[in-house]
TORFI-372272 format. One record per residue: chain; residue number from 1; x negated, y negated, z of N, C-alpha, C in turn. Coordinates in nm, 3 decimals, decimal comma. Atoms other than C-alpha are relative to their C-alpha. Example, Ala and Ser with C-alpha at 12.3 -4.5 7.8 and 13.67 -1.06 7.14 Angstrom:
BEGIN
{'A'; 1; {-0,089; 0,119; 0,000}; {-1,230; 0,450; 0,780}; {-0,090; -0,120; 0,000}}
{'A'; 2; {0,082; 0,119; -0,006}; {-1,367; 0,106; 0,714}; {0,077; -0,109; 0,073}}
REM end
This chain:
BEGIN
{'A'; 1; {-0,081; 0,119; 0,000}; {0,000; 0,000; 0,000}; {-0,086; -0,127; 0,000}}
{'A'; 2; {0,043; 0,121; -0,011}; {-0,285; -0,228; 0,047}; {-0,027; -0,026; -0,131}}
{'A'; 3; {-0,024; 0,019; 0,100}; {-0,369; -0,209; -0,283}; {0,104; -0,073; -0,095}}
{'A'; 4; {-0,127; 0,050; 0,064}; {-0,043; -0,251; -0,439}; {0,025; -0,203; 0,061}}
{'A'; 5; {-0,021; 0,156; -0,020}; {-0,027; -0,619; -0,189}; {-0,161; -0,072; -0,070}}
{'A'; 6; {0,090; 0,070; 0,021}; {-0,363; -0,714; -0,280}; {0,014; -0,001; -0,180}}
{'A'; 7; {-0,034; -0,014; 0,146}; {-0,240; -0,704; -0,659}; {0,150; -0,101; 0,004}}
{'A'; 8; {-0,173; 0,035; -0,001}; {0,167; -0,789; -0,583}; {-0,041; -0,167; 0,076}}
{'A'; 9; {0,015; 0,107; -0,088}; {0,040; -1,113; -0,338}; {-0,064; -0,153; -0,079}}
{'A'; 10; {0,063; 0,095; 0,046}; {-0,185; -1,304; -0,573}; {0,098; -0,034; -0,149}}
{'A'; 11; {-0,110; 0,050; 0,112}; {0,091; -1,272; -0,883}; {0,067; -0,055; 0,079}}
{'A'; 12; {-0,116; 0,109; -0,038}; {0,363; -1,394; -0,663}; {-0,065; -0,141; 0,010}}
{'A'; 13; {0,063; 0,113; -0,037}; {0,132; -1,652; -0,578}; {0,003; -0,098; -0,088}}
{'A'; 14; {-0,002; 0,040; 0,095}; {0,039; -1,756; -0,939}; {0,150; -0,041; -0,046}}
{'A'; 15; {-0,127; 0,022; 0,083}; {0,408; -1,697; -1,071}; {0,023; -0,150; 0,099}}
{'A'; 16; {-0,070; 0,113; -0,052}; {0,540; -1,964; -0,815}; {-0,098; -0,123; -0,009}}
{'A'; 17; {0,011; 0,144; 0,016}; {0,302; -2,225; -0,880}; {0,021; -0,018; -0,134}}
{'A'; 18; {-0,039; 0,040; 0,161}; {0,363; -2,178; -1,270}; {0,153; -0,006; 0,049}}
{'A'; 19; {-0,187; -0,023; 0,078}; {0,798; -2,130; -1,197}; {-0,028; -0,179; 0,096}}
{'A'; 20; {-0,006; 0,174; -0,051}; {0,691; -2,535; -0,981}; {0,016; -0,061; -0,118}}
{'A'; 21; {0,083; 0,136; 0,158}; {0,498; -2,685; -1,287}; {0,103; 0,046; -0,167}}
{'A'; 22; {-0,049; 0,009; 0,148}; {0,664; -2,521; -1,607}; {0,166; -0,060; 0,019}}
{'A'; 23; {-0,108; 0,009; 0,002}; {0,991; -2,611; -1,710}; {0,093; 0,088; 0,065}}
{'A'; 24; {-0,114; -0,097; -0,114}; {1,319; -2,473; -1,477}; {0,093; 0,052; -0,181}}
{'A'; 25; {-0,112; 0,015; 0,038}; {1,577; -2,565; -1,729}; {0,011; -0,078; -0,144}}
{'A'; 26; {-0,012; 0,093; 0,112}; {1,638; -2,729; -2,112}; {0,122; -0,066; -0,008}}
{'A'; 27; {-0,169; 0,092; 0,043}; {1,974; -3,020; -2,097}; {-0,088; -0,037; -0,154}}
{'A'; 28; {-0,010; 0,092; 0,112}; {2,044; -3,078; -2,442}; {0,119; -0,076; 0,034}}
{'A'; 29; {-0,123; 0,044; -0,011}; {2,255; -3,356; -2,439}; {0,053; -0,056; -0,144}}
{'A'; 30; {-0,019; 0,095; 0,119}; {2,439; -3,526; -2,747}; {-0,087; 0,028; -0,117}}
{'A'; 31; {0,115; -0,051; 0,104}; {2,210; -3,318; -2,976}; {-0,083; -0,059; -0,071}}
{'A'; 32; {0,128; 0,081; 0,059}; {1,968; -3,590; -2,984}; {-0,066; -0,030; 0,112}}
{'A'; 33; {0,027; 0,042; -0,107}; {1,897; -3,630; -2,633}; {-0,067; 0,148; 0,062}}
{'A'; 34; {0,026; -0,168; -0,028}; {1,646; -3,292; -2,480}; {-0,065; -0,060; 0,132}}
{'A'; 35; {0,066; 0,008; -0,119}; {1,502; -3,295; -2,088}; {-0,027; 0,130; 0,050}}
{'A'; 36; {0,068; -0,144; -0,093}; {1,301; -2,994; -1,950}; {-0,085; -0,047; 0,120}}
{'A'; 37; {0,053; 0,008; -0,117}; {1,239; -3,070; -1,612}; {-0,064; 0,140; 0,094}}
{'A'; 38; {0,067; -0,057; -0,103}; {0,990; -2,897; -1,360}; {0,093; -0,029; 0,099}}
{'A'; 39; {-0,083; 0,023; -0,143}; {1,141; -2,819; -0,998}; {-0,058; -0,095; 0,094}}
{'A'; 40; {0,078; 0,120; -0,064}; {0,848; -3,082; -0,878}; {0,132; -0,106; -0,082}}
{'A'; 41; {-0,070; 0,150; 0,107}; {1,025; -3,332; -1,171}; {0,113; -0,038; 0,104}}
{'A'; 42; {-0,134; -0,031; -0,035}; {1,372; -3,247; -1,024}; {0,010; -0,042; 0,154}}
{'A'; 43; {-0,020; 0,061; -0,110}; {1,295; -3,317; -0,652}; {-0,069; -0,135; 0,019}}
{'A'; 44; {0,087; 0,118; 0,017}; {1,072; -3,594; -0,726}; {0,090; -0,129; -0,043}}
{'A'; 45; {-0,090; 0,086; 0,060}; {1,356; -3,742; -0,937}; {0,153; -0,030; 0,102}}
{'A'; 46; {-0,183; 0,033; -0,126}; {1,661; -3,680; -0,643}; {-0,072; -0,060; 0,116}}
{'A'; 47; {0,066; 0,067; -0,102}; {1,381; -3,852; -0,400}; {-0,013; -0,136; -0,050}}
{'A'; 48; {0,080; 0,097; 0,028}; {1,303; -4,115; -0,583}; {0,143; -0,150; -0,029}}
{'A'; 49; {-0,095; 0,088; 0,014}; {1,699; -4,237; -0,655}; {0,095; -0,019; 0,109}}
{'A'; 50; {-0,137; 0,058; -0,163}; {2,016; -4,283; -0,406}; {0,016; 0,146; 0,047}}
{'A'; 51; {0,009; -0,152; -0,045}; {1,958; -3,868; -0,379}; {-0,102; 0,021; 0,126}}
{'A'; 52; {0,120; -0,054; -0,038}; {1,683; -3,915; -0,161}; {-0,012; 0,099; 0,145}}
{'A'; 53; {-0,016; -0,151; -0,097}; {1,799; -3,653; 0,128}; {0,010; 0,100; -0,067}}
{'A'; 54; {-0,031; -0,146; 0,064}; {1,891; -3,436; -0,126}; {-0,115; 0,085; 0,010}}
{'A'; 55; {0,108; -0,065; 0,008}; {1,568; -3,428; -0,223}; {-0,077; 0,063; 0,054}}
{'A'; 56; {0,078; -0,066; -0,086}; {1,410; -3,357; 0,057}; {0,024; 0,133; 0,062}}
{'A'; 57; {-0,075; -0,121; -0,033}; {1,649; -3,099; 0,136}; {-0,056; 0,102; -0,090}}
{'A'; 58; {0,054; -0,040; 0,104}; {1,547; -2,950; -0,185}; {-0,156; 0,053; -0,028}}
{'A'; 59; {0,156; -0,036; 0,049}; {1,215; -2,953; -0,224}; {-0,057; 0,068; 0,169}}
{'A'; 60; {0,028; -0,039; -0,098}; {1,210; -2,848; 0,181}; {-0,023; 0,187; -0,013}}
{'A'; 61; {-0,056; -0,176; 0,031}; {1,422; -2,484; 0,067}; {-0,088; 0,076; -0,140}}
{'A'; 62; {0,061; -0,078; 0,211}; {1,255; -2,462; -0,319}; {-0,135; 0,004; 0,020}}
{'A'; 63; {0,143; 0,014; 0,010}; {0,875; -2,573; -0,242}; {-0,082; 0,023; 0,145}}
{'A'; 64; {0,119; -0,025; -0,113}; {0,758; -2,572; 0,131}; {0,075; 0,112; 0,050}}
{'A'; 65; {0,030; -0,113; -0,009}; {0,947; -2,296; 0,234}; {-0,065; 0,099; -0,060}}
{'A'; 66; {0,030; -0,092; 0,064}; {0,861; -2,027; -0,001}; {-0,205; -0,014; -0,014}}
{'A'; 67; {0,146; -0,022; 0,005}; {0,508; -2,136; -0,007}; {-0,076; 0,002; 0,129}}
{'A'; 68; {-0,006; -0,090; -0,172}; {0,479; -2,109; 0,414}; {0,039; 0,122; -0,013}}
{'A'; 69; {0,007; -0,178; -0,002}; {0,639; -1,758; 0,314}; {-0,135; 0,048; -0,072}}
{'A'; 70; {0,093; -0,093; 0,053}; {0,386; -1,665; 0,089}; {-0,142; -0,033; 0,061}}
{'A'; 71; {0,121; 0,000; -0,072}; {0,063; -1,824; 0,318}; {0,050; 0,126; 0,057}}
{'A'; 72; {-0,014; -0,076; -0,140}; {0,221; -1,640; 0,605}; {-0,012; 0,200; -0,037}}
{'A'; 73; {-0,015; -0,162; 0,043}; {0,248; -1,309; 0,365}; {-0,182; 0,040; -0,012}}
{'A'; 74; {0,106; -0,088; 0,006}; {-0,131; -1,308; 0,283}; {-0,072; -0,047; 0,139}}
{'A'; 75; {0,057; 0,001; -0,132}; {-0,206; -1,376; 0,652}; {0,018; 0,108; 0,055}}
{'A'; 76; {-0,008; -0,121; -0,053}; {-0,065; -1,092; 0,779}; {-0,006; 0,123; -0,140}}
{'A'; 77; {0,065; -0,163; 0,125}; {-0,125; -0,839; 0,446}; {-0,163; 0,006; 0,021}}
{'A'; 78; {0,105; -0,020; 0,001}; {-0,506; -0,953; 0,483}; {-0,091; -0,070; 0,154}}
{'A'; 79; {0,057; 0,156; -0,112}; {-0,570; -1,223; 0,770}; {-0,034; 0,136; 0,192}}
{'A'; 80; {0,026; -0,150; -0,101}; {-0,487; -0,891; 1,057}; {0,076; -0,109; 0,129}}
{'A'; 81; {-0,067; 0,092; -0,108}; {-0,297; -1,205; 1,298}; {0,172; 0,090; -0,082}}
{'A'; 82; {-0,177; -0,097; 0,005}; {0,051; -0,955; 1,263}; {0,047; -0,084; 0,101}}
{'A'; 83; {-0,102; 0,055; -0,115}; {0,202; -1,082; 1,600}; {0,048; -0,112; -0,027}}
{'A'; 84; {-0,102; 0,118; 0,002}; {0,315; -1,438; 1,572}; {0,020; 0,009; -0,149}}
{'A'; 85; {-0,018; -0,021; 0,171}; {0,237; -1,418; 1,179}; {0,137; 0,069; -0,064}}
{'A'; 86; {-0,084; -0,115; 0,038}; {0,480; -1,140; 1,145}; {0,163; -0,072; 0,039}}
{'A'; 87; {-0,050; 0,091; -0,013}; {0,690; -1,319; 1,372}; {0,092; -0,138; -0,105}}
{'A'; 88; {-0,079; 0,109; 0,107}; {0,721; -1,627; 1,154}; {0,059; 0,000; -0,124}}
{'A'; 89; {-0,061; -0,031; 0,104}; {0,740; -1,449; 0,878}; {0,106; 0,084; -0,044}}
{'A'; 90; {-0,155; -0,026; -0,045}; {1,062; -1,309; 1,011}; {0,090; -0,153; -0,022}}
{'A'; 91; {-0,107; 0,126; 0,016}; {1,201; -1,651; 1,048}; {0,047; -0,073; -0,134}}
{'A'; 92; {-0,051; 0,041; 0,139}; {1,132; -1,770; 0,717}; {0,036; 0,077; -0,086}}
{'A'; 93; {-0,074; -0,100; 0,073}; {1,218; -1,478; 0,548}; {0,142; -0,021; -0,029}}
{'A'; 94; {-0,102; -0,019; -0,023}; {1,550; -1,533; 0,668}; {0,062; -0,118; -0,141}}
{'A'; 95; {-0,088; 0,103; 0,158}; {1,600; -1,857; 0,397}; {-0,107; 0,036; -0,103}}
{'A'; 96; {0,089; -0,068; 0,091}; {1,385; -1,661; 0,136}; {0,108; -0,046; -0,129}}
{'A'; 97; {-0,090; 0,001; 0,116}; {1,703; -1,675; -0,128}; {0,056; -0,131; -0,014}}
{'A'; 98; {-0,038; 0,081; -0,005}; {1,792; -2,006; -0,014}; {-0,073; -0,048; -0,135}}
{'A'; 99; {0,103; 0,051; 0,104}; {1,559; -2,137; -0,331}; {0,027; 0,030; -0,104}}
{'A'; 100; {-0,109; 0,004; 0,137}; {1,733; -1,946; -0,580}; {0,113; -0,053; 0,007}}
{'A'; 101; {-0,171; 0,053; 0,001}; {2,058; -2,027; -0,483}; {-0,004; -0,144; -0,034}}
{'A'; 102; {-0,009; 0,171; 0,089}; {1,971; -2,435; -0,506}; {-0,047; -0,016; -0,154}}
{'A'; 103; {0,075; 0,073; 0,150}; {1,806; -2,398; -0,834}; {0,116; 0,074; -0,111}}
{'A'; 104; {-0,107; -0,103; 0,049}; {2,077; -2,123; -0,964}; {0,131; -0,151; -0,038}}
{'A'; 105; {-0,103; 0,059; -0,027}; {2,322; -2,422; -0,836}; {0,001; -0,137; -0,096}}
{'A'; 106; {0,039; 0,116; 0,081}; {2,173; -2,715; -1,065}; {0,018; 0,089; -0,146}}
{'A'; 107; {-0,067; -0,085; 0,092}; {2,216; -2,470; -1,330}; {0,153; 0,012; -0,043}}
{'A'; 108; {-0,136; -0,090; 0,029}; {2,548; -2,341; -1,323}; {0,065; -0,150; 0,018}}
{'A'; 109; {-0,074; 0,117; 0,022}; {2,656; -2,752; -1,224}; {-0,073; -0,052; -0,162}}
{'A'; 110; {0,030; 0,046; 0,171}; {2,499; -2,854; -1,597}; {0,092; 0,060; -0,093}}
{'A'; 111; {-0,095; -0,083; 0,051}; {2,650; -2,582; -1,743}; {0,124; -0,059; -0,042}}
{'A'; 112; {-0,093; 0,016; -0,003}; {2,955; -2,644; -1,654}; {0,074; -0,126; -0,024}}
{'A'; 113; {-0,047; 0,122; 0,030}; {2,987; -3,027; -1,649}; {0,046; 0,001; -0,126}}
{'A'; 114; {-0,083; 0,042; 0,171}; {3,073; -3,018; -2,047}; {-0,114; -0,129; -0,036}}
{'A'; 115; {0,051; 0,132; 0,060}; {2,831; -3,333; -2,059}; {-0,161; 0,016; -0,077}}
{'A'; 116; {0,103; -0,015; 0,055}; {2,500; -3,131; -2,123}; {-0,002; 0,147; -0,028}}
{'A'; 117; {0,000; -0,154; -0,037}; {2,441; -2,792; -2,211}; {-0,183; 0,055; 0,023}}
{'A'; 118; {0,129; -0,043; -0,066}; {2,187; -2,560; -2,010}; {-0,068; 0,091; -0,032}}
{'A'; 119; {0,034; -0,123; 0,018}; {1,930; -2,329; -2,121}; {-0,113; 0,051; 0,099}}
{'A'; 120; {0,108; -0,026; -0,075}; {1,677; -2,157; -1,896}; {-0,114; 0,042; -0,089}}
{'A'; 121; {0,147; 0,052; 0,031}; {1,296; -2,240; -1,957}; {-0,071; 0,119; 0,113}}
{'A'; 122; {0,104; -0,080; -0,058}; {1,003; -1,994; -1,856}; {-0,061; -0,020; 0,125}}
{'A'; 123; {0,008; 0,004; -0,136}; {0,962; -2,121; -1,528}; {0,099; 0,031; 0,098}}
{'A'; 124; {-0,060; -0,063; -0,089}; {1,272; -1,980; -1,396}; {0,025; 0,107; 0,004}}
{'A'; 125; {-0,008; -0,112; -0,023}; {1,189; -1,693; -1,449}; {-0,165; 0,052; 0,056}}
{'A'; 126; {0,122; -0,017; -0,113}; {0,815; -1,679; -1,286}; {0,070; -0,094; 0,089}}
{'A'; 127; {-0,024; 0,047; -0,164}; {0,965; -1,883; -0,971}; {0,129; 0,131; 0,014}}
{'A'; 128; {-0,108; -0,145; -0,049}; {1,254; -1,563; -0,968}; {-0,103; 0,106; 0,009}}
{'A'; 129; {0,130; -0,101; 0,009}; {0,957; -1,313; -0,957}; {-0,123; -0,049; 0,060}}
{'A'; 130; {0,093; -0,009; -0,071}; {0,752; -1,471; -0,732}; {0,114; -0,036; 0,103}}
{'A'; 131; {-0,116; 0,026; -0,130}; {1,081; -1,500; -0,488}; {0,005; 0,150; 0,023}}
{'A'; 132; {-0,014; -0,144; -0,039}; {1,119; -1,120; -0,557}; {-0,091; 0,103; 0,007}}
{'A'; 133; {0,163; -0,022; 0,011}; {0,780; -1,036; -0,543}; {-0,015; -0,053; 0,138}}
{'A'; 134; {-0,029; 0,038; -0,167}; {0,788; -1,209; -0,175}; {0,038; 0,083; 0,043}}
{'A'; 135; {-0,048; -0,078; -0,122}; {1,013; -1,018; -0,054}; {-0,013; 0,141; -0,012}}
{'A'; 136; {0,065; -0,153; 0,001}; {0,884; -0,670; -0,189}; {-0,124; -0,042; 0,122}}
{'A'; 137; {0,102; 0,040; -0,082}; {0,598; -0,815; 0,002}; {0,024; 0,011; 0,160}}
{'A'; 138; {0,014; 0,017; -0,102}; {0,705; -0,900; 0,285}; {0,048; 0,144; 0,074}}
{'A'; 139; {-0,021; -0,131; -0,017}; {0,928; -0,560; 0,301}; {-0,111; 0,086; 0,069}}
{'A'; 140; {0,100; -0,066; -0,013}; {0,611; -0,404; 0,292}; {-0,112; -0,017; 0,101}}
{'A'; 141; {0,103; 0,052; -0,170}; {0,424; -0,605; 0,568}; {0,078; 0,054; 0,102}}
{'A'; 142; {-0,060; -0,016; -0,098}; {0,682; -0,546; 0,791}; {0,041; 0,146; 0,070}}
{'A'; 143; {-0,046; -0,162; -0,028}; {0,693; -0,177; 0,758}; {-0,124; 0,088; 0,041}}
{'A'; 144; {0,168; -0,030; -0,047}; {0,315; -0,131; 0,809}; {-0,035; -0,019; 0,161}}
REM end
């Protein structure tokens, strides 16, 4: 099994800083109008206007959790601090899905508005595979 994390730990790793930086999402709008925002762009942009709790809300569940889960995963897969480590990485585990669900949710509201239509871009699918790639992970710490 150590194997398998010392292989499974450094892709999740990679995928989620490429599903940050590449594009989430393509709005076409008015079939002259195109925006592919990053999930940095996206909280950067609900911080920066009259959204700016959103944002923080946002980029709290999409960017600093999941990347406190995945320190805390190669602390205890390689670091050997299990007790509080393990610990914390019980707690945050617990909003692990919270991150798809907000980015799922900016999705499915585009979609649906009628005002743009949404296609998904190659970064939401490395940030979904380094979310499920976590939690094989962490599975696997926790059972060791």
């Amino acid at each position: 099994m150590r194997l398998f994390l010392s292989l499974l730990l450094p892709l999740a790793s990679f995928s989620f800083a490429l599903g940050l930086t590449l594009p989430l999402v393509r709005f076409e709008k008015l079939y002259f109008f195109e925006e592919t925002p990053s999930l940095i762009e996206i909280v950067l942009e609900l911080t920066r206007g009259e959204d700016a709790a959103l944002g923080v809300l946002v980029g709290c569940f999409s960017i600093a959790l999941p990347a406190v889960k995945l320190l805390l995963l190669h602390v205890v897969a390689f670091g050997g601090g299990r007790g509080r480590s393990l610990t914390l990485l019980g707690a945050v585990g617990k909003w692990s899905m919270m991150d798809v669900m907000l980015v799922a949710l900016v999705i499915f509201a585009a979609k649906t508005s009628g005002f743009a239509t949404a296609v998904t871009q190659p970064g939401i699918w490395f940030y979904a595979f380094a979310t499920l790639a976590s939690a094989v992970a962490a599975l696997i710490c926790g059972r060791r």
